[in-house]
C-alpha positions in Angstrom: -9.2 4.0 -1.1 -8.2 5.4 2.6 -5.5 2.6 2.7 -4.3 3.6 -0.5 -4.4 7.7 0.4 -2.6 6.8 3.5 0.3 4.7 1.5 0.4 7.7 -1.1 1.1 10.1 1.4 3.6 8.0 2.8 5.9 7.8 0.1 5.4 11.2 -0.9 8.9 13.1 -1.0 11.2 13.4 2.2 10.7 17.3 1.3 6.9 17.3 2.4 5.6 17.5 5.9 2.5 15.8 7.0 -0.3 17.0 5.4 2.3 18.7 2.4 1.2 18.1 -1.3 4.1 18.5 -3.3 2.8 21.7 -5.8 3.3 25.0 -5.7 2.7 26.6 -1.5 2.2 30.4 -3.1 -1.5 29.1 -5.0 -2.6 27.7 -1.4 -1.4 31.0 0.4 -3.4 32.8 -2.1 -6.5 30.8 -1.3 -5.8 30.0 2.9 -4.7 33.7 3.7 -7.6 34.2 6.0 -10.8 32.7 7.0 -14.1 33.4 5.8 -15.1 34.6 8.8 -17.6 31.7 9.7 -16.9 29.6 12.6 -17.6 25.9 13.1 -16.9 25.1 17.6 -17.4 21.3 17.4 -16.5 21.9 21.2 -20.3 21.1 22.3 -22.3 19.1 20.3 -25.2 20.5 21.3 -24.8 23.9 21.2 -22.4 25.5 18.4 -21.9 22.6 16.5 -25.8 21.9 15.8 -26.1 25.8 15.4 -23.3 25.7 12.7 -24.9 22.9 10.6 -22.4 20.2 12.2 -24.2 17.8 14.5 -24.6 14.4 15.4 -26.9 12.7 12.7 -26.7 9.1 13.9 -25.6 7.9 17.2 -21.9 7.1 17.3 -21.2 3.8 19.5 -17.8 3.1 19.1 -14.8 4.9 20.5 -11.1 4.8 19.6 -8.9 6.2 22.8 -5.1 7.0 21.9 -3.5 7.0 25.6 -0.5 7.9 23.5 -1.6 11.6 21.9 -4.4 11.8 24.8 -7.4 11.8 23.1 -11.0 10.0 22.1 -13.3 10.1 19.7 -16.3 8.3 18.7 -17.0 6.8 15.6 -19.9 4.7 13.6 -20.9 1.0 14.4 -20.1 -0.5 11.2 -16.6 1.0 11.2 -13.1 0.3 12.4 -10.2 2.4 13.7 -6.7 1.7 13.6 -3.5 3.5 14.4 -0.2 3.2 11.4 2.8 4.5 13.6 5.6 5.8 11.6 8.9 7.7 13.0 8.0 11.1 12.1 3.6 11.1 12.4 1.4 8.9 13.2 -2.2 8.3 11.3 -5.6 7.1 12.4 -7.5 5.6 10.3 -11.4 5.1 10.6 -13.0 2.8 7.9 -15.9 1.2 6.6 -16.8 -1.7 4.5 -16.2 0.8 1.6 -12.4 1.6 1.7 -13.4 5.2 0.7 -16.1 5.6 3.7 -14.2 6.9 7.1 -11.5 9.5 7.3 -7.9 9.9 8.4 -6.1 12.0 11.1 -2.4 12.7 11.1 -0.7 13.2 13.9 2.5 15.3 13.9 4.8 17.3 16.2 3.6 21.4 16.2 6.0 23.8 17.3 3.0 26.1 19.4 -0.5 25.8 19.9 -1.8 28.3 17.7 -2.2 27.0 14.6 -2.4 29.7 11.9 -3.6 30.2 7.9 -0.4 31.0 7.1 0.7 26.9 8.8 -2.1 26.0 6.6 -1.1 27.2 3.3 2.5 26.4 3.9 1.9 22.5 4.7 -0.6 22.8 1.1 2.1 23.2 -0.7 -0.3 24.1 -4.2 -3.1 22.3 -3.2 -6.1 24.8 -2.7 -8.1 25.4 0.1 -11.9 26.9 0.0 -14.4 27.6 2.7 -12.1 28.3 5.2 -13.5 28.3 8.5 -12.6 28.6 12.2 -12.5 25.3 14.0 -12.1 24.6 18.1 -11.8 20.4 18.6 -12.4 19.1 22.1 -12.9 22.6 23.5 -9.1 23.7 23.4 -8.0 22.4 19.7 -8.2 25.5 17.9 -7.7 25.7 14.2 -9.8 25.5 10.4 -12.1 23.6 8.5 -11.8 23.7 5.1 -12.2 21.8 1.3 -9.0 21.6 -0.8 -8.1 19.8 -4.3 -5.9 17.6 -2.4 -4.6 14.6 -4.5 -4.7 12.0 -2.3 -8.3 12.5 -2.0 -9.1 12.4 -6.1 -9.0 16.2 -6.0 -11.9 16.8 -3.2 -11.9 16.2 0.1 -12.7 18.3 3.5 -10.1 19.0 5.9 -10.3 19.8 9.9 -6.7 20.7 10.8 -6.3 21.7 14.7 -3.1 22.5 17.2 -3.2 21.4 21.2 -0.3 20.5 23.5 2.6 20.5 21.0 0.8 18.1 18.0 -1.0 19.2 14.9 -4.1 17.2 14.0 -5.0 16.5 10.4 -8.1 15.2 9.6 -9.0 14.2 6.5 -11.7 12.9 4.2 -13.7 12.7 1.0 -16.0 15.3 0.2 -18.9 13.0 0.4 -18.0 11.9 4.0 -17.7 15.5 5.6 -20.8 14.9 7.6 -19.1 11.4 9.3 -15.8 13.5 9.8 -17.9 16.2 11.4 -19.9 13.8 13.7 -16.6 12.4 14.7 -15.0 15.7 16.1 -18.0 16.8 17.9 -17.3 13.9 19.9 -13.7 14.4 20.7 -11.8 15.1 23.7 -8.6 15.4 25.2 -7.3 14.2 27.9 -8.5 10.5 27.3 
């Protein structure tokens, strides 16, 4: 099912970013306006990211290093992590035996490095976002957490988007598989 999200939103219209659902942008502006005011800093798995409910529930002893984006991140034992280049993103994808365990990341030029709700709700593009919260990846990725309705995900799914050094980060999962996605970013780090 991950293979099959990842070919959906690759042949989604030439109109749509990465990370765009093609629906209408003002509903997810209505709903990814501003954050709830919570805060989830997966910058240090032990402090902030236990304290927010995020944490490491399993240990994690396999890593995927992109030299080209400059990053790490470790994931599960009985998973496997590949990268699908394209010309305009790239996408990671982590999965299981179960093609609908693991969880995406696009990759994607960012004009800045603040990324802000109003990026959010503009690469939505109808889908809605809930539970909006403040998000900092690798200790300088700073952006949101959130659910949405988003299609490609069978209408639930949880969402860490995050800006550093010129790229926007999109990770992306089922519902069901927020705490792997979670256990996943506390891990990361730039520079790799």
């Amino acid at each position: 099912i991950i293979v099959l999200a990842v070919v959906y939103y690759l042949l989604r219209s030439d109109d749509s970013s990465p990370g765009e659902n093609a629906a209408n942008p003002s509903e997810a502006a209505d709903n990814a306006s501003a954050p709830s005011g919570a805060s989830a800093d997966l910058s240090s798995p032990a402090s902030s990211a236990i304290s927010s409910g995020v944490g490491q529930t399993a240990p994690l002893p396999k890593t995927y290093r992109s030299p080209a984006h400059g990053f790490s991140f470790s994931y599960k034992e009985d998973m496997n992590a590949r990268m699908i280049e394209t010309d305009d993103f790239d996408v990671v994808v982590v999965e299981g035996k179960n093609s609908a365990d693991g969880f995406q990341i696009v990759i994607s030029t960012f004009p800045g490095e603040a990324l802000l709700p109003a990026d959010v709700s503009e690469r939505l593009k109808g889908a809605k976002a809930s539970d909006i919260r403040d998000l900092t990846v690798g200790y300088t990725g700073k952006g949101f957490i959130f659910h949405s309705n988003n299609p490609s995900f069978e209408g639930g799914s949880v969402e860490a988007w995050f800006a550093k050094g010129g790229k926007l980060y999109q990770a992306t999962t089922y519902t069901m598989n927020e705490q792997l996605l979670l256990s996943s970013l506390a891990t990361w780090k730039f520079g790799e």
